[in-house]
C-alpha positions as CSV (number, residue, x, y, z in Angstrom):
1,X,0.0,0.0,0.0
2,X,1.2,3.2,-1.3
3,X,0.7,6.5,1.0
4,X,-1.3,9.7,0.0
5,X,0.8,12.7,0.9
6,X,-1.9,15.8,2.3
7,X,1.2,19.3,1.9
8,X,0.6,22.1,4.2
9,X,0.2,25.6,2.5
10,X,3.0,26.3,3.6
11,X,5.4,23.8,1.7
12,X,6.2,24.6,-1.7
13,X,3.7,23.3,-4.8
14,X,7.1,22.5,-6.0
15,X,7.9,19.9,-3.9
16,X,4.3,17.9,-5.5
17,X,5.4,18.6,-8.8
18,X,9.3,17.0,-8.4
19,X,7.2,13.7,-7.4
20,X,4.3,13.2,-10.3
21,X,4.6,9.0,-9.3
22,X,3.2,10.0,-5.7
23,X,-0.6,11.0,-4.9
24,X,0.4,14.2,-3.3
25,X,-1.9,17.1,-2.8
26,X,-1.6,20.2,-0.9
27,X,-4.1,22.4,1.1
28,X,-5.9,24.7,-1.2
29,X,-5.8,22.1,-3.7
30,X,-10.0,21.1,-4.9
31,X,-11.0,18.5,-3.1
32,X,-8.5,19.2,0.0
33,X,-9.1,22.0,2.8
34,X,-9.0,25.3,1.7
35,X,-6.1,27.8,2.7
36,X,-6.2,28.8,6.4
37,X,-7.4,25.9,8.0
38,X,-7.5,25.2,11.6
39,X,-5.0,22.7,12.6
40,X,-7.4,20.4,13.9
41,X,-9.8,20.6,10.7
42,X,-6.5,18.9,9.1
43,X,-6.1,16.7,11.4
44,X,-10.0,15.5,10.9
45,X,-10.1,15.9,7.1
46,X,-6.4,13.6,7.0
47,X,-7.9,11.2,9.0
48,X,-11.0,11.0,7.3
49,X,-9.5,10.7,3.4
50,X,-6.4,8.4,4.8
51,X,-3.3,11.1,4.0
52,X,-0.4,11.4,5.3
53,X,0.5,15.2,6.9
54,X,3.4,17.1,5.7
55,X,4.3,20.2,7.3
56,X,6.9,22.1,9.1
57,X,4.3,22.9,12.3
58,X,6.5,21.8,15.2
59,X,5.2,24.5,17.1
60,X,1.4,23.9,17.1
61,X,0.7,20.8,15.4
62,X,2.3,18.2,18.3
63,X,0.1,19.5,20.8
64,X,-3.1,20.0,18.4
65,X,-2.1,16.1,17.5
66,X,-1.8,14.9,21.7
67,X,-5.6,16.4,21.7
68,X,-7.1,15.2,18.4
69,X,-6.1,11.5,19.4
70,X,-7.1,11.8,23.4
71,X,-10.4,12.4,22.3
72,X,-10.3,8.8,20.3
73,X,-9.3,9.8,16.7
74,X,-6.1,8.9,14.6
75,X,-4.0,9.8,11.9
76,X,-2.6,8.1,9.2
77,X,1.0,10.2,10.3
78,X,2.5,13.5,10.1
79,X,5.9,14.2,8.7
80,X,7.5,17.2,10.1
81,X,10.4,19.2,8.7
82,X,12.6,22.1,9.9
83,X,11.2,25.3,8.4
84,X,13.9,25.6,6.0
85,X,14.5,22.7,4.9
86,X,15.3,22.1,1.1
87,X,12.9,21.0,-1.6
88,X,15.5,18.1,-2.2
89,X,15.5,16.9,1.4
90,X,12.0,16.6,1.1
91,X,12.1,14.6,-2.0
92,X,14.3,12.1,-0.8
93,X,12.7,11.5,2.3
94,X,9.3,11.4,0.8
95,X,10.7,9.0,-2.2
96,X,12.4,6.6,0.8
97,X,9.2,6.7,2.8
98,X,6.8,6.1,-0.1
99,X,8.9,3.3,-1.0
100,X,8.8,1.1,2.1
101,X,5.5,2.5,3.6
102,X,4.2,0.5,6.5
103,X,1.1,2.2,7.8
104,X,1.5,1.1,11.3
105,X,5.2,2.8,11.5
106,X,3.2,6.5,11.0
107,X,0.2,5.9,12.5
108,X,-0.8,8.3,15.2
109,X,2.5,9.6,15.5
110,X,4.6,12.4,14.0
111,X,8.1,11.5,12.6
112,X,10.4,14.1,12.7
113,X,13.0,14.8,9.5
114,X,15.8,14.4,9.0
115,X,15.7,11.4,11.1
116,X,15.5,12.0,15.2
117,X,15.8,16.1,14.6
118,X,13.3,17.9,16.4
């Protein structure tokens, strides 16, 4: 099983177009939730349509992620990135992970990149 990558707004469109063998969308995207989004709207609406999160949100989204599963939900994972981290970085990890994707390594958990950086 292949993942489906969800991009926050905030990652570049570029990053979706480098990868055209992935199913990667990206907030504001139709069918995907619009630009300025609550946090825990995303987390619902991955959940819901089984994507993966990418963002750089490692200020908000850990603690918006504790509550959105103590109240029973999951996620399918979040990826997190530095903010200025390069569009090749995210490339090759999102190639490696795509590649070897076992859901139950990413569910309900964020995984922090490049490996154990937080």
């Amino acid at each position: 099983m292949k993942p489906r990558f969800l991009l926050d707004e905030h990652l570049k469109r570029a990053i979706q177009e480098q990868l055209p063998e992935m199913h990667i969308s990206r907030i504001g995207d139709e069918g995907t939730p619009p630009f300025g989004t609550p946090d825990p709207n995303i987390l619902a609406w991955v959940e819901h349509n089984n994507y993966v999160l990418v963002t750089n949100n490692r200020t908000t989204m850990p603690k918006h992620l504790t509550e959105h599963l103590q109240s029973g939900r999951h996620v399918p994972g979040i990826l997190c990135f530095p903010q200025r981290t390069p569009i090749g970085t995210y490339i090759m990890e999102l190639r490696g992970i795509w590649s070897t994707f076992a859901p139950e390594q990413y569910r309900d958990v964020i995984r922090y990149f490049p490996q154990g950086q937080r």
